[in-house]
VOPAGU-2260 file (C-alpha; in pm, 1 decimal, decimal comma):
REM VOPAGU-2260
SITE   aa  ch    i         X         Y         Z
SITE  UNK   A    0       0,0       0,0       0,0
SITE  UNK   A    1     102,6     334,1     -62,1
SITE  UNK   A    2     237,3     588,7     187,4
SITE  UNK   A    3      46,1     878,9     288,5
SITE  UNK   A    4     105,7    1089,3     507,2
SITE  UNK   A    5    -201,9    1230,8     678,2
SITE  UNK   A    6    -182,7    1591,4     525,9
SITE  UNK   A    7     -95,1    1454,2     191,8
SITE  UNK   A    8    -445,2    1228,7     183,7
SITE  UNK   A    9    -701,9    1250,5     -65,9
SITE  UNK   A   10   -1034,6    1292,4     -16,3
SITE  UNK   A   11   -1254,5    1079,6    -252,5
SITE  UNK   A   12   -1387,6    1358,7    -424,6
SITE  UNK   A   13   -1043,5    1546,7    -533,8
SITE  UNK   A   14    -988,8    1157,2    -618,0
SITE  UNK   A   15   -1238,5    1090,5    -831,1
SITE  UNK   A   16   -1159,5    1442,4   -1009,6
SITE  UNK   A   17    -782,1    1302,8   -1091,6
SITE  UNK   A   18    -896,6    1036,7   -1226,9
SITE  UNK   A   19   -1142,2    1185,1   -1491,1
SITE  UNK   A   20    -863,5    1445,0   -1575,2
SITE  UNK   A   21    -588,6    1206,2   -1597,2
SITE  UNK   A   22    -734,9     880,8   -1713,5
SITE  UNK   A   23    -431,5     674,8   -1838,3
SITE  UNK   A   24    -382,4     457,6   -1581,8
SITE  UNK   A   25    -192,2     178,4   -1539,2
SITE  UNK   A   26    -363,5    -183,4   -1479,9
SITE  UNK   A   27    -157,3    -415,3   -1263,5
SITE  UNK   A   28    -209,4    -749,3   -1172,5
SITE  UNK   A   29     -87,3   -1083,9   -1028,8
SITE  UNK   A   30     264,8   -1155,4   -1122,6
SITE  UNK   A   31     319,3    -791,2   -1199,8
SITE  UNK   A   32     198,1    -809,1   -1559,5
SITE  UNK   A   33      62,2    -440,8   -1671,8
SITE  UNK   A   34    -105,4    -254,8   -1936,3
SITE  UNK   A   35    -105,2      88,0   -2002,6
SITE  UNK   A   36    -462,5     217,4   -2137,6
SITE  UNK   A   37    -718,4     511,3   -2082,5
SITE  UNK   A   38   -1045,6     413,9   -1851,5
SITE  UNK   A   39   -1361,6     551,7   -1713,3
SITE  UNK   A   40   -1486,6     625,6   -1375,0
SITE  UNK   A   41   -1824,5     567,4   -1292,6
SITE  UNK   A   42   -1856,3     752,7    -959,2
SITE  UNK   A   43   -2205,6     629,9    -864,1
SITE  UNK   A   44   -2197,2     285,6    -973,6
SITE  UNK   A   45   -2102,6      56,6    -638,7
SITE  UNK   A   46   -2035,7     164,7    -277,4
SITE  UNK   A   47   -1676,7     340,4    -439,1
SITE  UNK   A   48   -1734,5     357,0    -789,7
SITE  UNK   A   49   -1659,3     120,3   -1082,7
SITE  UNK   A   50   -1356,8     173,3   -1403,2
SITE  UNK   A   51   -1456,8      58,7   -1710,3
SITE  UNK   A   52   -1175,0      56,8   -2012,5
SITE  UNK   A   53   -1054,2    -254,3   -2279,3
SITE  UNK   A   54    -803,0    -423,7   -2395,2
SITE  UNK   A   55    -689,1    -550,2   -2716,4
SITE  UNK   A   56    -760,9    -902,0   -2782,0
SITE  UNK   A   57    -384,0   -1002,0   -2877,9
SITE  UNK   A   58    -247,6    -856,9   -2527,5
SITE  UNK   A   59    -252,6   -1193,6   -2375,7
SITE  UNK   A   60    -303,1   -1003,2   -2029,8
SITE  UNK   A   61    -667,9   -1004,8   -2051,8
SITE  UNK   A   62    -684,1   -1400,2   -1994,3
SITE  UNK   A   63    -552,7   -1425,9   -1621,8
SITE  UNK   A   64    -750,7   -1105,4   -1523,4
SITE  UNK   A   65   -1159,6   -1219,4   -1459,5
SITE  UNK   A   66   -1239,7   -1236,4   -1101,2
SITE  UNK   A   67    -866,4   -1079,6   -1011,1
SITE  UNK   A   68    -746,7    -837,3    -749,7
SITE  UNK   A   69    -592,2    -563,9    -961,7
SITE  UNK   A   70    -425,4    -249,2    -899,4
SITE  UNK   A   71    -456,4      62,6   -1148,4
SITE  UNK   A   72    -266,4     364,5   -1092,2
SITE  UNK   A   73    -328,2     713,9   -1214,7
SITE  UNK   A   74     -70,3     944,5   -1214,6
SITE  UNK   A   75    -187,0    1328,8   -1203,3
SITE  UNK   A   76      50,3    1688,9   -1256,9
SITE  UNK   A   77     446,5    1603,3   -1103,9
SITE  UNK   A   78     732,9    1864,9   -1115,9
SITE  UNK   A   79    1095,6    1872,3    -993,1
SITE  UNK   A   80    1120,7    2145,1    -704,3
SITE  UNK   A   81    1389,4    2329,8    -666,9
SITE  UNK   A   82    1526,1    2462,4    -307,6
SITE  UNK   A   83    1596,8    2785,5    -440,5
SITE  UNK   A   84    1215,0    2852,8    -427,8
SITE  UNK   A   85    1216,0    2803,3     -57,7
SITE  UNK   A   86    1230,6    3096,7     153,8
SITE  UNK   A   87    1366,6    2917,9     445,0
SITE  UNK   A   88    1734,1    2753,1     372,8
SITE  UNK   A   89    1932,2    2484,5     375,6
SITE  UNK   A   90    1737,0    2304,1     200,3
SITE  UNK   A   91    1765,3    2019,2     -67,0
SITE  UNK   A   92    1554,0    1935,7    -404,1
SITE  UNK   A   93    1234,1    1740,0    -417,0
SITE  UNK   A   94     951,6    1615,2    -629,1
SITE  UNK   A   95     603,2    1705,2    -582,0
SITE  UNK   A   96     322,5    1494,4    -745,7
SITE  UNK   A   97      -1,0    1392,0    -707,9
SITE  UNK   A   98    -144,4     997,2    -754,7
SITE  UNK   A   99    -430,0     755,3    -734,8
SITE  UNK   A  100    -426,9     432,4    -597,8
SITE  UNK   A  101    -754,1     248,2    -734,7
SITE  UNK   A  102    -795,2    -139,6    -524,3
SITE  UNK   A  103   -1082,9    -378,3    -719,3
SITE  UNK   A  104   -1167,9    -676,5    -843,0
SITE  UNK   A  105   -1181,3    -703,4   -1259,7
SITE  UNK   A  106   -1454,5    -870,1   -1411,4
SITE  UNK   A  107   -1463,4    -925,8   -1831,3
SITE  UNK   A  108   -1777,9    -798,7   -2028,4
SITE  UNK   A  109   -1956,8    -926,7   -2304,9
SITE  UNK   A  110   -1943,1    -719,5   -2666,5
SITE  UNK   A  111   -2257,9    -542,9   -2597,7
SITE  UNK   A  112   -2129,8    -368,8   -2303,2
SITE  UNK   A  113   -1804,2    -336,1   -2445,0
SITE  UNK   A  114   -1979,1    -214,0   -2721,1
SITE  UNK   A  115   -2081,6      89,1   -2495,0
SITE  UNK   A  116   -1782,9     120,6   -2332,6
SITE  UNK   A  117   -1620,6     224,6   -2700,1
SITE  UNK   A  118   -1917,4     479,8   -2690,9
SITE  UNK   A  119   -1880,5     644,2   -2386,2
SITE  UNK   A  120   -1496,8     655,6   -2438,1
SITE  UNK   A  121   -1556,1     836,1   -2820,1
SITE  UNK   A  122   -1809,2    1052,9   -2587,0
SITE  UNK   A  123   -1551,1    1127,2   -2350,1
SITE  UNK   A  124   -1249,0    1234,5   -2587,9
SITE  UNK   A  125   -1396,8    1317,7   -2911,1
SITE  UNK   A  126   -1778,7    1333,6   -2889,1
SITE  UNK   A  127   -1764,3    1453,2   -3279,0
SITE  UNK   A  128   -1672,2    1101,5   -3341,5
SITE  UNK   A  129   -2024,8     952,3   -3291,9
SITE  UNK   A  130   -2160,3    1160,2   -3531,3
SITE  UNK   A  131   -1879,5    1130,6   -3789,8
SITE  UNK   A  132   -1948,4     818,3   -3972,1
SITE  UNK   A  133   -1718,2     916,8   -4274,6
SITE  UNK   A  134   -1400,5     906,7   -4036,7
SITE  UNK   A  135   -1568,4     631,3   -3795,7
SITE  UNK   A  136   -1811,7     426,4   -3917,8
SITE  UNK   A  137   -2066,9     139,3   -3774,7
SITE  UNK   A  138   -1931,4    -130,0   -4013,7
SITE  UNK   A  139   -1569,3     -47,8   -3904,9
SITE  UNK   A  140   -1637,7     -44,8   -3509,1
SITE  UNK   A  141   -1838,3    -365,8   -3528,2
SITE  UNK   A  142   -1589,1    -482,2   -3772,0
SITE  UNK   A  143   -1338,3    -399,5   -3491,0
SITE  UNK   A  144   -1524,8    -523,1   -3171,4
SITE  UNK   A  145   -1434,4    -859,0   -3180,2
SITE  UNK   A  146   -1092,5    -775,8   -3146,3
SITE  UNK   A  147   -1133,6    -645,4   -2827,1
SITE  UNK   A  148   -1194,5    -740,7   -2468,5
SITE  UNK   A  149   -1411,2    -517,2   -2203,1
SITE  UNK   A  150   -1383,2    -501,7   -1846,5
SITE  UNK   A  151   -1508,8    -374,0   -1514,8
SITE  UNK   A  152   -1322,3    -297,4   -1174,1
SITE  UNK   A  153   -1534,9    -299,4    -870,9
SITE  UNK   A  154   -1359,3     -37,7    -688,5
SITE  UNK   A  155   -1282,5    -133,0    -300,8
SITE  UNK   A  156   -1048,1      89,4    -179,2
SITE  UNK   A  157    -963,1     443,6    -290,2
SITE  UNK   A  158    -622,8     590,2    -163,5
SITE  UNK   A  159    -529,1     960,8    -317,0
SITE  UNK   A  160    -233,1    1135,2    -236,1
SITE  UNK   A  161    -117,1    1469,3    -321,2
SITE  UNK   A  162     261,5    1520,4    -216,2
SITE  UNK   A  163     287,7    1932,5    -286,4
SITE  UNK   A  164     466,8    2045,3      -7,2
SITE  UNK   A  165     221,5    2080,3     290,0
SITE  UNK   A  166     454,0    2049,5     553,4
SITE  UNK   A  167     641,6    2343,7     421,4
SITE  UNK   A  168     581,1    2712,8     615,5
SITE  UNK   A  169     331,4    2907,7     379,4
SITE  UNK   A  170     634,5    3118,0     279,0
SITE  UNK   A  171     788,3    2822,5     112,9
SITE  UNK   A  172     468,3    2708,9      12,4
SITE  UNK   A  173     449,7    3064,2    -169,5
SITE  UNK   A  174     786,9    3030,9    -306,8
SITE  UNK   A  175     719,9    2679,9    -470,3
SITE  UNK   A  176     394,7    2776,6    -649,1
SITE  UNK   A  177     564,6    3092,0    -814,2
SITE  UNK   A  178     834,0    2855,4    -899,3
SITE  UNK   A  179     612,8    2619,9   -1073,4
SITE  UNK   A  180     416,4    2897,2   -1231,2
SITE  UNK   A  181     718,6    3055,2   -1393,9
SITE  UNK   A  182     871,8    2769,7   -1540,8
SITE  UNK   A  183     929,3    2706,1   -1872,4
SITE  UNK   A  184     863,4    2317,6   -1801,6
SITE  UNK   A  185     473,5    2276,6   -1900,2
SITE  UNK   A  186     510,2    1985,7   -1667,1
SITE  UNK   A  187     553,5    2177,9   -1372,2
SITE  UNK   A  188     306,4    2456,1   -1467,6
SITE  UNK   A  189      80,9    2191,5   -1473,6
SITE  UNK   A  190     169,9    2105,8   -1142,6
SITE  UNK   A  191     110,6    2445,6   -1079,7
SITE  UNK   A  192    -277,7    2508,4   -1198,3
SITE  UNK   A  193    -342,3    2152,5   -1038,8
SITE  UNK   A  194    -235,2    2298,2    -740,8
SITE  UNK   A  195    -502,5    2582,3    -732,9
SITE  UNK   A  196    -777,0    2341,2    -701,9
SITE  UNK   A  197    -616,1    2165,9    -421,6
SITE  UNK   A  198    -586,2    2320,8     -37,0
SITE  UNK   A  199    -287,3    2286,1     133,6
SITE  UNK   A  200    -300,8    2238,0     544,8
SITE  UNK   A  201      29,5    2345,3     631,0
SITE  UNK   A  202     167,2    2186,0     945,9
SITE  UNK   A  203     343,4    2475,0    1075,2
């Protein structure tokens, strides 16, 4: 299990928004075997929500998983942090970052609700898609279904954690996020915006 720090915890709401902004996961499972693909977060389906997502057919990883324990992780915003942007010093470099932890059980799906899985993931990224036949047509998805596999994970535990410096005084606090917001990394403005929709307790 990850470690989190109380001040660093998640709640399930700022939770649930990572994962519907950041949706590549990762899907691990039994004998560390793991894909790589986008999913979808059903917040009110089940007592913690349910993932939906595929896999292709030919990934043989799809044949141990129905009925498994899995892990998927989503990794939000991350950044290098520099000390220099502390007010207070000595001080020594760091990496802020925020991540999910999702803990379920995987079941496999029939093509019909795979079906709609490919429809609510076209809904979710492209919408246009489902009303662009010339690009994506209904021969070509059926044509494609079978070469996919659908899934569910029964979410059981939820565990969020968003390392950005909350045990720093607000000065370095302060010092961090103008750091971030200056940068010419978009990876750590990122960081930065993600930031503004998350409040920090400070410790001190």
């Amino acid at each position: 299990m990850m470690h989190i720090p109380y001040s660093m915890a998640m709640h399930q709401e700022q939770a649930y928004a990572l994962i519907e902004e950041f949706s590549f996961g990762v899907l691990i499972s039994e004998g560390l075997q793991a894909t790589h693909l986008p999913l979808l977060l059903d917040r009110n389906e089940g007592e913690h929500g349910t993932l939906y997502g595929h896999l292709a057919r030919a990934n043989p990883h799809w044949r141990s998983l129905d009925g498994q324990e899995v892990l998927t992780i989503f990794n939000g915003p991350h950044a290098y942090i520099s000390p220099t942007w502390y007010a207070k010093k000595p001080a020594v470099p760091t990496w802020n970052y925020a991540v999910v932890h999702i803990e379920g059980t995987l079941e496999l799906l029939d093509s019909s609700v795979t079906h709609e899985i490919l429809d609510k993931t076209l809904a979710k990224y492209e919408p246009e898609l489902l009303d662009d036949p010339e690009t994506l047509s209904d021969a070509l998805r059926d044509k494609l279904l079978p070469a996919i596999v659908g899934f569910r994970i029964r979410i059981h535990e939820i565990h969020g954690k968003a390392k950005l410096g909350q045990h720093r005084s607000q000065e370095d606090q302060a010092g961090v996020a103008a750091g971030l917001r200056d940068s010419d990394s978009p990876q750590a403005r990122q960081l930065w915006r993600y930031m503004q929709t998350i409040p920090l307790d400070t410790e001190k």
